[in-house]
VMD Tcl script that draws the C-alpha trace (Angstrom):
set ca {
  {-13.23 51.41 -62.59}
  {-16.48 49.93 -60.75}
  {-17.62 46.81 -62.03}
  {-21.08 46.93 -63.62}
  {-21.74 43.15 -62.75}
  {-21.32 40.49 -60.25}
  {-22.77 37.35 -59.97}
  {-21.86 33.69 -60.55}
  {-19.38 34.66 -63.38}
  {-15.73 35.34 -63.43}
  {-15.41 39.59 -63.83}
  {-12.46 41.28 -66.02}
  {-10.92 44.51 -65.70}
  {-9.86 46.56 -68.09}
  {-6.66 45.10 -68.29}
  {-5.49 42.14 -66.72}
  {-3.55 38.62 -66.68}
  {-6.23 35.29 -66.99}
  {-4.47 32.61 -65.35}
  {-6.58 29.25 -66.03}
  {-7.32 27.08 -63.35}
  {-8.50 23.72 -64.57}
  {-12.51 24.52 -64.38}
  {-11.42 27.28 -62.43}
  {-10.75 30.95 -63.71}
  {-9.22 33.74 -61.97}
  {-8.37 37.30 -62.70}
  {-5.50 39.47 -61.85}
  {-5.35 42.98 -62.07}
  {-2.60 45.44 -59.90}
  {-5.47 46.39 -57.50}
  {-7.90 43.73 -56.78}
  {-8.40 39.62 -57.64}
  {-12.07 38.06 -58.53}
  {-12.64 34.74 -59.30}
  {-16.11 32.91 -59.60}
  {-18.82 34.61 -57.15}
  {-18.40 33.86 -53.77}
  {-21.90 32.84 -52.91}
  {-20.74 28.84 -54.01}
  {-20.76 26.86 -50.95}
  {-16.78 26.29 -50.71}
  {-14.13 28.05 -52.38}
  {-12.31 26.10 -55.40}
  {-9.67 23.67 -54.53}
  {-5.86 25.42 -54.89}
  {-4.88 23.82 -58.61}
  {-1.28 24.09 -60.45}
  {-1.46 26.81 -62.69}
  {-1.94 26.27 -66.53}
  {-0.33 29.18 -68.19}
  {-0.44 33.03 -67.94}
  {-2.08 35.22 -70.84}
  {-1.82 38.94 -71.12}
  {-5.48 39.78 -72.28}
  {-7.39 43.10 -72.68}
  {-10.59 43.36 -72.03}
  {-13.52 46.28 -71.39}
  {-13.79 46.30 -67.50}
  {-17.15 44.95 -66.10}
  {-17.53 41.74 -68.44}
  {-19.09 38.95 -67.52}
  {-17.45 35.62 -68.89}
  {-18.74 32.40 -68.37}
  {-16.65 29.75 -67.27}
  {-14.03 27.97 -68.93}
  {-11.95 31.16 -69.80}
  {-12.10 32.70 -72.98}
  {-10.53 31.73 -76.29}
  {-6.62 32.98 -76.41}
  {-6.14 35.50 -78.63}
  {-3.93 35.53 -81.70}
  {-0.33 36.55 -81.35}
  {-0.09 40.28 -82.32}
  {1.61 40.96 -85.46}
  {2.89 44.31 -87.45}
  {0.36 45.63 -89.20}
  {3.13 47.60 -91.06}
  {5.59 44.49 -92.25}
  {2.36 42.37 -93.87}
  {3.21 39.58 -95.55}
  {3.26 40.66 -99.22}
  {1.81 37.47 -100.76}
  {-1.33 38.46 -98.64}
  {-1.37 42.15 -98.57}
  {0.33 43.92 -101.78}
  {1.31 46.63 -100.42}
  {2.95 45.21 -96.84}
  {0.29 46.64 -95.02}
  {-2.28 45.34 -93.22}
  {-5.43 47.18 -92.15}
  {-5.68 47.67 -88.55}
  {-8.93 46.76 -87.27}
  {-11.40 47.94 -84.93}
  {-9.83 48.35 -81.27}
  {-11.31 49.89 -77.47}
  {-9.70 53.44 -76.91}
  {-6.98 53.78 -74.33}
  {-9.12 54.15 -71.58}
  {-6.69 55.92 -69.18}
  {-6.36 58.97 -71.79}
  {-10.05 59.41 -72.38}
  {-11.06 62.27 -70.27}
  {-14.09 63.24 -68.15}
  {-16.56 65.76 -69.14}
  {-15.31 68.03 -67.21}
  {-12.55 68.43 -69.68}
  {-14.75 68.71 -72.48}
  {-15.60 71.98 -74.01}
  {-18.68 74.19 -73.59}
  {-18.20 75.67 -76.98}
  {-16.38 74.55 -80.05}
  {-15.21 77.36 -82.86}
  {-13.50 77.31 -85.78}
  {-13.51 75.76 -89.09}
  {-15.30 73.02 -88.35}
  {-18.05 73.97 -86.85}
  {-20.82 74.98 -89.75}
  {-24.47 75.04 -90.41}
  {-26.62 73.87 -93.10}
  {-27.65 77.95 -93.69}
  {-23.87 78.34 -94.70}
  {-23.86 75.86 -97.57}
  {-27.53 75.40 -99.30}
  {-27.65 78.23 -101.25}
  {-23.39 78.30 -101.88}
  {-22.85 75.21 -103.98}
  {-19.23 76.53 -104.76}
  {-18.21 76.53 -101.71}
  {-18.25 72.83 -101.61}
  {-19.25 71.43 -104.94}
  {-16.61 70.90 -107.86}
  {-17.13 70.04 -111.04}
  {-14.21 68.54 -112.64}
  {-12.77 70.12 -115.62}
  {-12.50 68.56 -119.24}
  {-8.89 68.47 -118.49}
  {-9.05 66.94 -114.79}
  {-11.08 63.83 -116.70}
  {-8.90 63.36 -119.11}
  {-5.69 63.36 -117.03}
  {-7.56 60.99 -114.48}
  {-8.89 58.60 -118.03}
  {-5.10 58.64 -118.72}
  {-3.85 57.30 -115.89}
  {-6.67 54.84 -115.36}
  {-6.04 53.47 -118.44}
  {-2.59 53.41 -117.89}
  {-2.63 51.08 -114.74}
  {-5.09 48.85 -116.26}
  {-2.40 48.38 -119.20}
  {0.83 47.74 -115.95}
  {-1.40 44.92 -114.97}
  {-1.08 45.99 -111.40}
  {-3.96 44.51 -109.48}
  {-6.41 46.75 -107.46}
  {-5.42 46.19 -103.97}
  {-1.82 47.44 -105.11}
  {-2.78 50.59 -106.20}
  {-1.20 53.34 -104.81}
  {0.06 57.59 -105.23}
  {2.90 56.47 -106.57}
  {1.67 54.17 -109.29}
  {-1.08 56.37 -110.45}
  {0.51 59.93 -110.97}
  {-2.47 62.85 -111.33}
  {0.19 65.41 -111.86}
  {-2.58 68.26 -111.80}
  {-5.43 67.19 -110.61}
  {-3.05 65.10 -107.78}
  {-2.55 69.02 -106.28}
  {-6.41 69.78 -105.95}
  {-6.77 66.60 -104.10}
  {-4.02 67.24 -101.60}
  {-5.66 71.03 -100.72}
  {-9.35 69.12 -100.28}
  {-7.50 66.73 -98.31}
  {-6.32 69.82 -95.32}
  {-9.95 70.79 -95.32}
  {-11.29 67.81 -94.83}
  {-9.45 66.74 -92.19}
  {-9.42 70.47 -90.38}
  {-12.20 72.16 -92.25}
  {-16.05 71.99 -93.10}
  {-14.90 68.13 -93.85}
  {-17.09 67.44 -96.93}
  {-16.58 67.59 -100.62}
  {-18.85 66.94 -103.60}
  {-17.31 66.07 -106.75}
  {-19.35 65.76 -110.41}
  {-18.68 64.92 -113.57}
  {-16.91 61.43 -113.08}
  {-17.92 60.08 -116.16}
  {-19.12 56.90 -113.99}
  {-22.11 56.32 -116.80}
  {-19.16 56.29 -120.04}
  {-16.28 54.21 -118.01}
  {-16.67 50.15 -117.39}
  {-16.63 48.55 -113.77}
  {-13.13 48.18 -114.07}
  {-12.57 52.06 -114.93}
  {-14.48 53.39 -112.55}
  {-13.11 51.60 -109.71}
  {-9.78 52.12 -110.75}
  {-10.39 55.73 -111.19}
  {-11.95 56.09 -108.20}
  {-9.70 53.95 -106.00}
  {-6.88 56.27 -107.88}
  {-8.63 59.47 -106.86}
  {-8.77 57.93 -102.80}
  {-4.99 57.23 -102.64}
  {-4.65 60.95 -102.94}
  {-6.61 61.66 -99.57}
  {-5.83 58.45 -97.33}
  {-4.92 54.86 -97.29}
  {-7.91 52.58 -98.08}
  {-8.50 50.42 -95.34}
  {-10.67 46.67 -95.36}
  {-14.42 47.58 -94.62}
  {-15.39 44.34 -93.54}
  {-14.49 40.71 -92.21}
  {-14.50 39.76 -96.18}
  {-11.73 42.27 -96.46}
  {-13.45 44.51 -99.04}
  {-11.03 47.75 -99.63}
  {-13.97 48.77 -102.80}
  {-17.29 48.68 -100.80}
  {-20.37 48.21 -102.50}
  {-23.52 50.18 -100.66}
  {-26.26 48.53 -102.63}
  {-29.26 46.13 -102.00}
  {-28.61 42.76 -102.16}
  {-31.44 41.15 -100.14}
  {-30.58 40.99 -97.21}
  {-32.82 41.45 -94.33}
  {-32.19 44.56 -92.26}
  {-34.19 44.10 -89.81}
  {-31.46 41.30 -88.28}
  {-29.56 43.79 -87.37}
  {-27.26 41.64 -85.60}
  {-25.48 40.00 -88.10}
  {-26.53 42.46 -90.96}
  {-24.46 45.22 -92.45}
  {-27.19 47.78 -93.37}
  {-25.29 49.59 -96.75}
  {-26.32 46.06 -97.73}
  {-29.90 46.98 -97.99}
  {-32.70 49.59 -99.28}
  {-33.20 50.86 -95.28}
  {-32.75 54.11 -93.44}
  {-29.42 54.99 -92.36}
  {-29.93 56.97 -89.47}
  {-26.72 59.14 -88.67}
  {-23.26 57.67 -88.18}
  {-19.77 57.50 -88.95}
  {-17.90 54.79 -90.56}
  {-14.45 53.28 -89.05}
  {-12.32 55.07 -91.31}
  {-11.21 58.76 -90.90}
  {-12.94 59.69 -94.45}
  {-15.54 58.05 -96.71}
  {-15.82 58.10 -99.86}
  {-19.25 57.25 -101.75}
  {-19.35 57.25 -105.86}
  {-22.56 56.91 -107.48}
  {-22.83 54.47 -110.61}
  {-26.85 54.12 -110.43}
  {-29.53 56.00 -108.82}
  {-32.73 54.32 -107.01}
  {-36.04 55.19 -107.66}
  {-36.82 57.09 -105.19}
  {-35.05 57.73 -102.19}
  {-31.53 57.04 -101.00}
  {-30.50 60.38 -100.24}
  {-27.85 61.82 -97.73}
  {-27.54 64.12 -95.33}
  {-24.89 65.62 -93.56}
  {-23.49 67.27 -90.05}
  {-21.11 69.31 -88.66}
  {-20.79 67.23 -84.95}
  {-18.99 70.45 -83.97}
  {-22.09 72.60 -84.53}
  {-24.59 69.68 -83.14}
  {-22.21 69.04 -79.93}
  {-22.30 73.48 -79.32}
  {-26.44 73.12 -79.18}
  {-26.69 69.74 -76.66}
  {-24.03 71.82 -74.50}
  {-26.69 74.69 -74.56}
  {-30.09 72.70 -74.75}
  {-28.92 68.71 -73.72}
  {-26.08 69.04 -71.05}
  {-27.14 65.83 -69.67}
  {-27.04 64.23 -72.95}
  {-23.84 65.72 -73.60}
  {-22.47 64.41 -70.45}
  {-23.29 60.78 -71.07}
  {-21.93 61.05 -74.79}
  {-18.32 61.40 -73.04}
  {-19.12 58.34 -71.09}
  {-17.34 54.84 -72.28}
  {-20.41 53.37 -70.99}
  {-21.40 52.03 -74.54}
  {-20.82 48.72 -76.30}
  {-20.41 48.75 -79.92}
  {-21.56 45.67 -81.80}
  {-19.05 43.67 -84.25}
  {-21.60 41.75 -85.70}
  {-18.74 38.49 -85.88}
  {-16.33 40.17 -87.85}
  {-13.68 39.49 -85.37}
  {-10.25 37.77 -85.29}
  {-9.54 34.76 -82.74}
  {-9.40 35.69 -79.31}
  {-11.31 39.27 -79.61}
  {-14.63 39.82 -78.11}
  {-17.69 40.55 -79.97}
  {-18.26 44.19 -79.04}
  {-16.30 47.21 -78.21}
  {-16.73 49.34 -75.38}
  {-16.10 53.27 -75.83}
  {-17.38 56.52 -75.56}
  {-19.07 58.14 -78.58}
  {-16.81 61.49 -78.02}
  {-13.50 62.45 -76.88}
  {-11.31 64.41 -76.88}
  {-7.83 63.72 -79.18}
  {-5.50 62.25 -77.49}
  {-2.73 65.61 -77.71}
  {-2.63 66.90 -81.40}
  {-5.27 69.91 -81.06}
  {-7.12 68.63 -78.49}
  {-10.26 68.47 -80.38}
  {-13.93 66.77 -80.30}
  {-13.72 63.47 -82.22}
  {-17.05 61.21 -82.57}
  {-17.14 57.70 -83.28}
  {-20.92 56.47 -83.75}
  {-23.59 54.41 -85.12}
  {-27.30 53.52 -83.59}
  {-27.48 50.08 -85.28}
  {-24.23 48.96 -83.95}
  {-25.34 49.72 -80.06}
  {-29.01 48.22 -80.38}
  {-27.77 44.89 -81.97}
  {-26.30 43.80 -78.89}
  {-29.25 42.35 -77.03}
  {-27.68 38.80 -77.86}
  {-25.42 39.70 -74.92}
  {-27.63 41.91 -72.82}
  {-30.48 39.46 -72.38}
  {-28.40 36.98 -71.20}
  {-26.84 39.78 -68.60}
  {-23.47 39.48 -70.10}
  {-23.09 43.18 -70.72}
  {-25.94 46.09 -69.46}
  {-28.36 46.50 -71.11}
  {-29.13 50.31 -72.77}
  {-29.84 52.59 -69.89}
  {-32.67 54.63 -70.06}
  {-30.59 57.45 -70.03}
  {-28.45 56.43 -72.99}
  {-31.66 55.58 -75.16}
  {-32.58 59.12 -74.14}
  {-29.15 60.57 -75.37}
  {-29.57 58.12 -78.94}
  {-32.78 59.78 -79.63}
  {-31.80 63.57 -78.74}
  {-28.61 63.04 -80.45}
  {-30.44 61.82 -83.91}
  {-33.12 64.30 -83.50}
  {-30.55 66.74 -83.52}
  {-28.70 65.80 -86.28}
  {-31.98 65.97 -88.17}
  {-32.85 69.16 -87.32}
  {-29.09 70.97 -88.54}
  {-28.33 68.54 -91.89}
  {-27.42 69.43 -95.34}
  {-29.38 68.13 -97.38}
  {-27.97 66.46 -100.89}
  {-29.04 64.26 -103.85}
  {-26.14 62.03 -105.54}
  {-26.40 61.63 -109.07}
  {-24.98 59.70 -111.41}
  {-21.07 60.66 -111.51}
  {-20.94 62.58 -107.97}
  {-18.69 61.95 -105.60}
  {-18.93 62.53 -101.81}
  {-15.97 62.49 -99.66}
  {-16.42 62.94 -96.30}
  {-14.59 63.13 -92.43}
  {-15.44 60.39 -90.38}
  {-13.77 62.68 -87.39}
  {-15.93 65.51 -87.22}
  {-18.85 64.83 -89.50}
  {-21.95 62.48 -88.98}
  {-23.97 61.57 -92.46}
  {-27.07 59.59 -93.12}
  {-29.40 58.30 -95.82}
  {-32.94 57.68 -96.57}
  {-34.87 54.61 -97.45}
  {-35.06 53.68 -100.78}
  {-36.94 51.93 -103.40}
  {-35.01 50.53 -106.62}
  {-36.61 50.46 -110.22}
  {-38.09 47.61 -111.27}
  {-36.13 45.06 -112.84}
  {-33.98 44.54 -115.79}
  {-33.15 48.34 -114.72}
  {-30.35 48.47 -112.26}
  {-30.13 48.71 -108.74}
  {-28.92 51.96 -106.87}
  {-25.44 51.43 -106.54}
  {-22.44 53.13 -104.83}
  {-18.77 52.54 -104.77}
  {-17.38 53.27 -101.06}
  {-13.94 54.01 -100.03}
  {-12.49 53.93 -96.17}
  {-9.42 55.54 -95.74}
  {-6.81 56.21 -92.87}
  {-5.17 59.52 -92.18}
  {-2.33 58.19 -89.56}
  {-1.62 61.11 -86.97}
  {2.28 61.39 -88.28}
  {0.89 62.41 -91.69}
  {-1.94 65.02 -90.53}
  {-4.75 62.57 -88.72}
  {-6.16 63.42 -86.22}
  {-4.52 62.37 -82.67}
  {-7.06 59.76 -81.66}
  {-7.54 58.00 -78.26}
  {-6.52 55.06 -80.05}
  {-3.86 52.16 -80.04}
  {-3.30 52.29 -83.64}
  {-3.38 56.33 -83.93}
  {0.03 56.43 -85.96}
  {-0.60 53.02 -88.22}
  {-1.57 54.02 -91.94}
  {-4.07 51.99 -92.14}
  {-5.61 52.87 -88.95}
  {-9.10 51.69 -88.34}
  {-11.27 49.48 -90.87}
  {-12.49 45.78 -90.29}
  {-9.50 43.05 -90.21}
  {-10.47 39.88 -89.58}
  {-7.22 37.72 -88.90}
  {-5.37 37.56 -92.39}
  {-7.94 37.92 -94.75}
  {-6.36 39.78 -97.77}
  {-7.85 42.76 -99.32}
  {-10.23 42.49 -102.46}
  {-11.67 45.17 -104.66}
  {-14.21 43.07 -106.37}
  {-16.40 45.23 -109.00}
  {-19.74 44.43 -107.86}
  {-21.45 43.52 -104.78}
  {-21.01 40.15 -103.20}
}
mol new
graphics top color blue
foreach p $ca { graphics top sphere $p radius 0.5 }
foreach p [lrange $ca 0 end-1] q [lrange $ca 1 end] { graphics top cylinder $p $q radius 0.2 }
display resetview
C-alpha cells in the first residue's frame, strides 16, 4: 500500500522487521526498504546491527527516531494464568484487521436483505416483538441461583454457565442469543427486580444472565468485566483521554468492542439519557442508494481509531481500520466497527503530522453517516429494571444528554456487560486476528486481571 507520509521520519509498512541501527532506524518489508528521508546531506554511516524485531504496524506511520518501544512477548490468551484470570482466559484486546482479507468496495453489496435488516416502522408500535417481560417464575429461578453463588463464595470474575444453572430461563436466553447474533439483534428485558436486589445481587444476576449469551470481556485498561455507564465528573470534553459512558454527554452512535452489550438500569436521570437504536443493515441499503460516495469511503481502512492510552507495552496508540467489511468467510456479511469520539480524539498525533489528519471527505462521511442513523432509530426509554442487550456486529446505538437529580438522590446508573461470541461457537467471522478466541475483543492492557467492582470507580 502507498505511503501516506514522507518526510524526515523513518516510514513502516504494514508489516515489517525494525532492525535498530544505533541512532539509526531502518525498515524492511519483502518489497521495498526506507530509512530516515533522504534529503539529509549524507547517508548514515553502515553500523553492526542491534537485533531484529518482528513488529506490526498500520502502513504509512510516521515514527520518530530512536525506534519504537519493543513490544511484549505474545502470550495465549486461552492458557491465562489462573492466579490472574479465574477462569484461564484472558480477554483479547483491541487489534488492526488483517488487512490483506479486507476487501474493496467493489466487493461490497448494493443491497443487504434478510433478518437483519429492519426499520424503526417495524418495531414502535410491536413491543412484543422485542420486549419481554420476565415471568414470576423466570425471577425467582434467576433469585435462586443468585443467591446460590453468593452462598459458593465464588468471586465475580469466576462466574460462569456452568456455575450458575438457569435450567428454564437458561433456554430463553440461548434462542435470544441466535437472533441476536443473526436477527433484528436487540432485546429488551423488564422486570429485573434491580430496585428490590442489593449491588451484589444485581450484578451477580446480571453477570449470570450474560454468561448465557457470550463471554464477558475487560472494557477497559482497569480491566472492568461489570462496567459502570454513569457520571462521575469527568470532563468530556477531553475527549482524548476520556471515556464518555463516564459522563452526563451525548453519545452519538457507535458500537462497543464486544460483539453484544449489555446495559441494566439501577437508576434513572432526570431527564434525559435515552437510547436509540439501528439496524446498520437498513442504514448501509439507503447510503448505497442516496451516499455511494460515503459508502465507498466507509470500506476504506483509511481511519485511525483512538486508544486513549489503554494500551499494553510495545502497541501503538491508535488503530487503523475500516468502519465496514465484509466477514472474513462465515456468511460473508456487513460487519461495522465504529465510534465518532474515538476518530476525532486523535489530533494529538495529527497536528504533529504523525498520522493524516481527517480528510474532508471522511468528516463528510461522519456526518452523513450520523445523520442517517438519526433519521431510521428506535427510539426507547430504560427504566428501572430493563435490560438492553444488543449486537455490536450489525447494530449501532446511541444516547442522549442527561441531567441527574439533585443530590442525596442518586445518579443515573447502568450496569454494562461486553461479551465475545468466538466464530467456532456462532460469531460472526470477523476480519480479525483473534476471530476464534472466546474472549475476542474488549480492552486488555498487559496483565491486568479482571474486576467486577459494584459501583463506579
Amino acid at each position: 500500500m502507498a505511503p501516506f507520509y514522507r518526510g524526515r521520519h523513518v516510514l513502516i509498512s504494514q508489516t515489517c522487521e525494525l532492525s535498530i541501527r544505533s541512532k539509526y532506524s531502518i525498515i524492511r518489508s519483502s518489497s521495498f526498504i526506507w530509512q530516515s528521508s533522504p534529503s539529509t546531506s549524507k547517508p548514515p554511516p553502515t553500523l553492526p546491527t542491534i537485533t531484529h524485531i518482528p513488529y506490526t504496524m498500520a502502513p504509512g506511520i510516521l515514527v520518530e527516531e530512536p525506534a519504537a518501544q519493543l513490544p511484549q512477548v505474545t502470550k495465549s490468551n486461552l492458557d491465562a494464568p489462573r492466579h490472574i484470570f479465574p477462569d484461564g482466559i484472558r480477554t483479547s484486546g483491541q487489534h488492526p484487521p488483517l488487512y490483506d482479507v479486507l476487501k474493496p468496495y467493489s466487493e461490497f453489496p448494493k443491497e443487504i436483505t434478510g433478518r437483519t435488516v429492519w426499520k424503526r416502522d417495524d418495531f414502535i408500535n410491536n413491543p412484543e416483538k422485542w420486549v419481554h417481560p420476565f415471568t414470576d417464575e423466570e425471577v425467582a429461578e434467576l433469585s435462586a441461583t443468585a443467591d446460590a453463588f453468593i452462598a459458593s463464595g465464588t468471586p465475580l470474575t469466576g462466574i460462569s454457565k456452568e456455575n450458575f444453572v438457569l435450567p428454564k430461563l437458561g433456554k430463553v436466553l440461548t434462542d435470544l442469543r441466535e437472533d441476536l447474533l443473526n436477527g433484528k439483534g436487540f432485546i429488551l428485558f423488564k422486570r429485573f427486580p434491580a430496585d428490590v436486589w442489593g449491588p451484589e445481587k444485581n450484578a451477580v444476576a446480571y453477570m449470570g444472565l450474560g454468561t448465557y449469551l457470550g463471554y464477558f470481556v475487560s472494557q477497559n485498561g482497569r480491566g472492568h468485566v461489570l462496567g459502570h455507564v454513569k457520571d462521575v465528573g469527568d470532563d468530556p470534553t477531553q475527549i482524548h483521554t476520556v471515556r464518555i459512558y463516564r459522563t452526563a454527554a451525548r453519545q452519538f452512535f457507535h458500537a462497543d468492542d464486544g460483539d453484544i452489550v449489555g446495559l441494566l438500569c439501577v437508576h434513572r436521570a432526570q431527564e434525559g439519557g435515552e437510547s436509540d437504536i439501528v439496524s446498520v443493515h437498513n442504514v448501509w441499503n439507503i447510503l448505497q442508494k442516496e451516499h455511494p460516495d460515503v459508502a465507498e469511503t466507509l470500506t476504506k481502512p483509511i481511519w485511525y481509531f483512538d486508544r486513549k492510552g489503554e494500551v499494553s507495552n510495545g502497541q501503538e496508540e491508535w488503530v487503523r481500520q475500516p468502519i465496514v467489511y465484509i466477514e472474513n468467510g462465515g456468511q460473508g456479511r456487513l460487519y461495522c466497527k465504529w465510534d465518532p469520539y474515538y476518530v476525532k480524539s486523535l489530533t494529538r498525533f495529527s497536528d504533529k503530522g504523525i498520522i493524516p489528519p481527517l480528510s474532508e471527505e471522511q468528516l463528510h462521511a461522519l456526518k452523513v453517516l450520523e445523520d442517517t442513523c438519526q433519521q431510521e432509530a428506535l427510539h426507547m426509554v430504560l427504566e428501572v429494571g430493563d435490560i438492553q442487550f444488543l449486537s455490536n456486529a450489525h447494530l449501532l446505538h446511541a444516547r442522549t444528554a442527561y441531567r441527574d437529580f439533585a443530590p442525596p438522590a442518586p445518579r443515573r446508573h447502568l450496569l454494562r456487560l461486553w461479551l465475545a461470541t468466538p466464530e467456532g461457537e456462532g460469531g460472526w467471522a470477523l476480519p480479525m486476528p483473534d476471530s476464534h478466541e472466546k474472549k475476542r475483543g474488549g480492552i486488555q492492557v498487559n496483565d491486568t486481571p479482571p474486576r467486577a467492582p459494584l459501583d463506579a470507580e
